[in-house]
N, C-alpha and C positions, 0 to 999 in steps of 0.2 A: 836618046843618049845611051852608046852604047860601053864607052870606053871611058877613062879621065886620065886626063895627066895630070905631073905631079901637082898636089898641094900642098897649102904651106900646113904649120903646126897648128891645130886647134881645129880645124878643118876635116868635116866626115869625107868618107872616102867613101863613094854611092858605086855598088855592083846591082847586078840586075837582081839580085836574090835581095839584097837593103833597098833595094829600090819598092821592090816587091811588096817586103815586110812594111816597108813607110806608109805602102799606099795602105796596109788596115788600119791605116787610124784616121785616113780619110772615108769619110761616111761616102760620098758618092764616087769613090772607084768602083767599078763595075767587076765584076766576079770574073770576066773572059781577058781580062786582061790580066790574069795569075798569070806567073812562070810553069808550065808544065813540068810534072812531077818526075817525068824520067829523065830530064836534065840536073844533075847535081851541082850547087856548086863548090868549087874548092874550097876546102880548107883553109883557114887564115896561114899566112907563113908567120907573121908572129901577132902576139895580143894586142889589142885595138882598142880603143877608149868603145864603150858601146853609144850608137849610135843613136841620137836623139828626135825622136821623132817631132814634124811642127808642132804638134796637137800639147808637145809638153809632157810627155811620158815617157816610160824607158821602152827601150827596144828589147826584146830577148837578148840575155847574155851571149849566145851562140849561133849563129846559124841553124837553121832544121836540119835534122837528123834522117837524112833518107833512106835510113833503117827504122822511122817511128820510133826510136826509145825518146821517150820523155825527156822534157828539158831539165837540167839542174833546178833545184830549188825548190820541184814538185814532187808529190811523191809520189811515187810507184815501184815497181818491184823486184828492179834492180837500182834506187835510189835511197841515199841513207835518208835519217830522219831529219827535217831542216832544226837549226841550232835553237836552244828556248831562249827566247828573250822577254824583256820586262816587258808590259803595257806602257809602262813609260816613256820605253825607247824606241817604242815602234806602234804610233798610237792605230788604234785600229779605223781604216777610213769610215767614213758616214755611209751610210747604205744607200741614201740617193746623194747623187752630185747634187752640188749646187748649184744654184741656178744661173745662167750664162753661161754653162761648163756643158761642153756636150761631152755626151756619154760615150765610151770608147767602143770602139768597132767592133763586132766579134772577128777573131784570127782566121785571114784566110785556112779554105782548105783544099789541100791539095789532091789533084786529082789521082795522083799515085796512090795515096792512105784512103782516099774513097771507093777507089778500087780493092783495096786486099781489104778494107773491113777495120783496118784501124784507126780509130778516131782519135781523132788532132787534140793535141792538149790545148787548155784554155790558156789565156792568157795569164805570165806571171803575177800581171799590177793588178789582177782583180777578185778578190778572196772570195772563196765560197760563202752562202750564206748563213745565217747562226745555226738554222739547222743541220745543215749540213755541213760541219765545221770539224773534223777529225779531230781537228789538236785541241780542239777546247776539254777535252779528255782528259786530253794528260797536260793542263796547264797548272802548273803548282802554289800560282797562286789565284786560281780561280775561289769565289765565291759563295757558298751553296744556295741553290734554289735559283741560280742563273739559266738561262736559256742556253740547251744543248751541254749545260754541267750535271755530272752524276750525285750531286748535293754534299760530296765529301771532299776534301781537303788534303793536299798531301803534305808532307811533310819532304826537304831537300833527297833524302834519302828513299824515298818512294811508298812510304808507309804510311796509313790513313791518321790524320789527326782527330785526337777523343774528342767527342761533345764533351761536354758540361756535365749533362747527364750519365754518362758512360765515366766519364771519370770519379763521379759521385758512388756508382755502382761499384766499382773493382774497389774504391778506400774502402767502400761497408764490407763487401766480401773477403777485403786484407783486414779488417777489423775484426770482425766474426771469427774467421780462421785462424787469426794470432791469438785472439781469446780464449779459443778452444784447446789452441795447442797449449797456450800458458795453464791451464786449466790442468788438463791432463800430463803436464810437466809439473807443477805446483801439485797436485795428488802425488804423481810416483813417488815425488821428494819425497812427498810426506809420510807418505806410505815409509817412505826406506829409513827418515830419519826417526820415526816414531818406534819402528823396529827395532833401531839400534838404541833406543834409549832404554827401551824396555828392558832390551837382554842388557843391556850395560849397566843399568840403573841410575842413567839421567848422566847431566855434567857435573853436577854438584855434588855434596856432600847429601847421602842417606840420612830425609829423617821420615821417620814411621809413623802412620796416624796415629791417632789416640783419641779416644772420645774426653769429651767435656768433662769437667767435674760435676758430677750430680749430690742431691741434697741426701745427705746420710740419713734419714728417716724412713724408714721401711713400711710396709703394711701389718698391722699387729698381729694378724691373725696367719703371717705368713711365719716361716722356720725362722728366717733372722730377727723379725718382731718379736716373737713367743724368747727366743735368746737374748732380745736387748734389754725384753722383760726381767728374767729372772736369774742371766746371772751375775749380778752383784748382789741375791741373797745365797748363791750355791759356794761352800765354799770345801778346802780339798787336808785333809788329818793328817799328818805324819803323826807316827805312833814309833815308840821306841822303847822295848821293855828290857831286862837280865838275860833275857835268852835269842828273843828275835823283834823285830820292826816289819812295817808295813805303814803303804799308803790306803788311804779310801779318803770318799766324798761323802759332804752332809750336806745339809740345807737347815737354813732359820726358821725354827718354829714363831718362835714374839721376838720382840723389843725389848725382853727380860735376858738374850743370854742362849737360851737355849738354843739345842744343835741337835736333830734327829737322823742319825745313823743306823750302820748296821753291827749288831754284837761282835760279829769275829771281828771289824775294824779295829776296833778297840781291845779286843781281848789282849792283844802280845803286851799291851801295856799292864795288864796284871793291878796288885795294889799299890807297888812304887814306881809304874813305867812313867812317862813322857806325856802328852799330847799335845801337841801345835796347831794352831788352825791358823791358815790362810786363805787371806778372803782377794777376793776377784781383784781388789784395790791396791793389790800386793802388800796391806798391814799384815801381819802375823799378831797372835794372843795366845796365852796359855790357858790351855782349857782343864778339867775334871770333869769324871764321870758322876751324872747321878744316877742315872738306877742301867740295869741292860737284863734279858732277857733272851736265853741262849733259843729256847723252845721258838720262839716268833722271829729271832734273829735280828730284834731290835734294841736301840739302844738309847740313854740322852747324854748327849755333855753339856756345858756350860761355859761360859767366858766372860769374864769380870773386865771393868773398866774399858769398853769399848762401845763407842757412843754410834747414832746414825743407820742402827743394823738395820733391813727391812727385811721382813717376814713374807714366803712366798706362801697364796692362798693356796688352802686345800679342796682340793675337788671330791665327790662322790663316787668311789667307783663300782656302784652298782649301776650307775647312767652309762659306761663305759660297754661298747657293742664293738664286736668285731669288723676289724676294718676300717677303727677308727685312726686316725695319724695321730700321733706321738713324737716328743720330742725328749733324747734324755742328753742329760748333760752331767759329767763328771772327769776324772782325772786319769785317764786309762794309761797303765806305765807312765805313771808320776807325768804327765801330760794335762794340765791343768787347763779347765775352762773348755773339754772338748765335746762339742755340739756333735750329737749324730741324730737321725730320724729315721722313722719307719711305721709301721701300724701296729694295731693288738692284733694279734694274729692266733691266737686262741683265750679261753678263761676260763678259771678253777681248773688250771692244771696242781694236779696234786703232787710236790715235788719234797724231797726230802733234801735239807744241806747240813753242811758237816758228820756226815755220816762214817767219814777213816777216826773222829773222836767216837769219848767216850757215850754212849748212848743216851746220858744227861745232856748233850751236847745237841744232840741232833735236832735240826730243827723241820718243822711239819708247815708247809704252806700250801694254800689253797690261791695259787699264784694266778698274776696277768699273762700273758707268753707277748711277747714282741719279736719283731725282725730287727728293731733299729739297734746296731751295732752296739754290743755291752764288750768291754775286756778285763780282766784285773784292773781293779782301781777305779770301777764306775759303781761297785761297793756302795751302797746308803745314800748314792746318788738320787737326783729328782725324776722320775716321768710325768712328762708334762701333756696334758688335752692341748687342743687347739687355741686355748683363752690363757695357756700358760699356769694351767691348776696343776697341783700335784695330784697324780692319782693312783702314782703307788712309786714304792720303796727300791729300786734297781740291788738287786741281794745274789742272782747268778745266774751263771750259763753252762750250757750244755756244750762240748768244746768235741773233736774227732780224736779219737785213740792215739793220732799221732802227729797233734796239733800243739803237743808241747812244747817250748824253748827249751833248748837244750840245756842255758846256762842257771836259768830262774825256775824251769820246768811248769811255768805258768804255760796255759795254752790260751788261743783268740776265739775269736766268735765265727760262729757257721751260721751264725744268722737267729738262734734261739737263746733268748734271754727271759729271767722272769722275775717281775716285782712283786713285792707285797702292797696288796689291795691297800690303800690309804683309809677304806673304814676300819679295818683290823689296825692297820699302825696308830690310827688317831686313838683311838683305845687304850694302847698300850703305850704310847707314852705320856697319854692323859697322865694314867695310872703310876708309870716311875717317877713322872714328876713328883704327884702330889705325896705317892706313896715310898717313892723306894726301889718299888718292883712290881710285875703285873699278875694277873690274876689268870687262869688256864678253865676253861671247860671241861666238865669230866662227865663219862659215864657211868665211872665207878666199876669197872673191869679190869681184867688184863687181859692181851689177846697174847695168842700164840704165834709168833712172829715169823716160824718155820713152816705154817703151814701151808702146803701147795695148792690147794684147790681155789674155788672161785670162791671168794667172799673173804672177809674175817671171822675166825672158830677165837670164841673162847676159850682161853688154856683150862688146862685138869687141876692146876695147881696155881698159885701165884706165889708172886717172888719170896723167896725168905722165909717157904713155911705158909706163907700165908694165904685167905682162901682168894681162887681166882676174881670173887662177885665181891664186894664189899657191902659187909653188912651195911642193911638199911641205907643206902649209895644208892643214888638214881639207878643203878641197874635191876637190881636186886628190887625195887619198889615195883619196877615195870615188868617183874617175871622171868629175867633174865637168866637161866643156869648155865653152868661151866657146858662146853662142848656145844652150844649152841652156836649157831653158822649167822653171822649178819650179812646180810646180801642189798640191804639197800637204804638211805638215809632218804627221810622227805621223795621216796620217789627215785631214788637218783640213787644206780645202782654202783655196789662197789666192790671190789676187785679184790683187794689185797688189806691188808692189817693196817698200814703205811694208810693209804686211803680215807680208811675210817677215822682213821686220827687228825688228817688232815679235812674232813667235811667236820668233827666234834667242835675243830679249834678257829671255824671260820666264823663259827658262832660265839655269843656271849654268854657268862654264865647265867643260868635263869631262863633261857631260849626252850622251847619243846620241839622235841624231837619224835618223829613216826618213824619207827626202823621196822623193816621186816627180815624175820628172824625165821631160821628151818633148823627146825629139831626133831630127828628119828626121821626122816623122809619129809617131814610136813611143814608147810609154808603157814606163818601165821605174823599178823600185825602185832606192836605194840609200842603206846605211848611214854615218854617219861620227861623231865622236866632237868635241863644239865647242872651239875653242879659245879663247886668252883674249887681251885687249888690253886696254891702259892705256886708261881714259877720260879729260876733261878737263871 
């Protein structure tokens, strides 16, 4: 059959090229009865239902191509990529037929393609195998761990879908890294807002530490101990006499009254002045003098009908060594109750006060030296040891040429002050008490007070006429003649006239003394025993 007429609708239309194609789906057509390859045939004039072969399969969409380009639907390389569809919609055949189904031809080929080298495409209806499967590549919703799949997943847009595991990893790593930053963002804050509170002084209202309240009980043997000791026995005179007034400090001898100061304290007050004493408790009392003693520059007063006084102990001050601490307490510029501290800082300084009076006046001490701050008005005040004893009399200081107030002409401390030794004062106000007034040590001389050289010279003459040496007088017993030079008491050599009066009077009367005396060029010892004379 070479030709056909017409047919009706529904009916294939067999040319010798369909004819051709039909016979490969018959297993026994024979290879020689192909249509030779250099016969083309026409072109359809217009689109044709495709032709169905008996066997129950599709024909090729087109006619062969007698240029070998590939049929539509397959790929190659000038063919687009065929369209994705579901496994759904296009389930994929069984890899063996079934059985009673014979299996389809392979596609004639044509002797034209086997001659130039290009080999024939395979059949449309029969898909490559899993291995060898292109598009199982790029199917989107393939599987992983399927046969001829790359074990990943794509997602519509062509991008790989995360494991499980992979998504677990990037939250730890967004975890981690927000930490981090929150970290170092929570710092800088800090950093910045911590700065500004600092220079700003916070949001709030400024309050300032303050420590606790501690227990008001000190160590006794500390500076505010030894003060919480004694003073409510130290108390501070106003004196107010016909011509002048003045302040000073005393301290409580007993429980009787008594008040041991210093003489000039008291002096302005005269025989009808004033004196007032006030005590640490702010009472005030009227006091009176019983005896005073310009020579030792001590004093006592009294005070009637004032109950509770407590008496501060007296210490020894021959235990007293330099370098010991000291505390004095007195009324410096009408300044009551004022505590200052320091050390003995030398002893038996030989010191002369009131020396602008008249030379009954002047007094001779064989003093303590301290640093702890003395001023006007620390006068008869206490120096205390470390246990709070008295151990001497606070009586004066040594002040700089041009340390005076301009308006009081009182001058301050530069740091040297000196008491009277508390074994001399206890002595002498033993003695005003019981007696009135105290008793003085004597040589029984009179020295030359002008003279310049080294020692005390006994005068040519003594006062009034009278002879320098007093008869039968400790001096005169021990061999003592006018113009003879004293150079040294017990050992302890001395200087000036002043000197000697002040090593005579550190003693009591009845004491022996070893003086070495030079007369006519010659050094010679001698013994004698002091005697005693009324002070004033």
């Amino acid at each position: 059959m070479t030709t056909a007429d017409t047919v009706t609708a529904g009916d294939t239309v067999a040319t010798a090229d369909t004819l051709a194609a039909s016979a490969t789906a018959s297993p026994a057509a024979p290879a020689a009865e192909q249509p030779a390859a250099s016969v083309p045939a026409p072109p359809p004039s217009a689109p044709q239902a495709p032709p169905v072969a008996s066997s129950g399969h599709s024909a090729p969409p087109h006619d062969p191509d007698p240029y070998s380009t590939p049929p539509y639907g397959q790929p190659g390389p000038w063919a687009s990529a065929p369209p994705f569809q579901h496994p759904a919609t296009a389930p994929r055949p069984p890899a063996d037929p079934p059985a009673g189904v014979p299996a389809p031809a392979p596609a004639p080929v044509e002797e034209g393609a086997v001659a130039s080298g290009t080999p024939s495409p395979a059949p449309a209806s029969v898909p490559p195998a899993d291995g060898a499967d292109p598009w199982r590549n790029y199917d989107p919703w393939a599987r992983g761990g399927a046969s001829g799949s790359s074990g990943v997943a794509f997602q519509q847009s062509g991008e790989g879908v995360e494991s499980t595991g992979q998504r677990r990893r990037r939250v730890r790593r967004a975890l981690v890294g927000g930490a981090v930053v929150l970290a170092l963002v929570s710092g800088l804050g800090g950093g910045i807002v911590g700065t500004w509170l600092e220079r700003n002084g916070g949001l709030g209202d400024i309050v300032l530490p303050q420590a606790a309240k501690e227990p008001a009980g000190r160590d006794p043997d500390s500076v505010a101990g030894i003060s919480a000791r004694a003073l409510p026995s130290v108390v501070t005179l106003h004196v107010s006499g016909s011509k002048e007034s003045g302040t000073g400090t005393g301290f409580v001898l007993d429980d009787r009254g008594h008040i041991l100061t210093n003489s000039h304290v008291v002096e302005p007050a005269g025989s009808s002045g004033r004196i007032s004493v006030t005590f640490n408790s702010g009472d005030t009392a009227r006091a009176t003098v019983v005896g005073r003693d310009s020579g030792y520059d001590l004093a006592v007063v009294k005070v009637s009908g004032v109950r509770g006084m407590k008496p501060l102990p007296l210490g020894n001050s021959d235990n007293v060594q330099v370098g010991d601490p000291v505390v004095a307490i007195g009324a410096p510029f009408d300044l009551a109750g004022t505590v200052t501290s320091g050390i003995i800082s030398a002893k038996e300084r030989p010191i002369t006060a009131g020396a602008q009076r008249q030379a009954g006046d002047v007094s001779y001490v064989d003093a303590l030296q301290t640093d702890a701050p003395i001023n006007p008005g620390n006068s008869g005040g206490p120096l205390l040891d470390s246990r709070a004893r008295v151990i001497g009399i606070n009586s004066a200081i040594r002040s700089a040429d041009s340390g005076a107030d301009a308006e009081t002409g009182q001058s301050g401390s530069i740091g040297l002050g000196f008491a009277i030794p508390v074994n001399q004062a206890k002595r002498v106000a033993e003695e005003l008490i019981n007696n009135g007034r105290a008793t003085h040590p004597v040589i029984g001389v009179t020295l030359d007070m002008n003279y310049g050289g080294d020692g005390a010279r006994v005068a040519a003459h003594g006062n009034d006429g009278d002879a320098a040496v007093t008869r039968e007088g400790p001096g005169a017993e021990a061999g003592i003649e006018p113009g003879d030079v004293i150079t040294e008491v017990d050992g302890r050599a001395v200087h000036t006239g002043e000197e000697l009066i002040v090593k005579t009077r550190a003693h009591r009367p009845g004491d022996r003394l070893v003086l070495t005396v030079v007369r006519d060029g010659e050094e010679r010892t001698v013994t004698l025993v002091l005697g005693s004379s009324h002070g004033g």
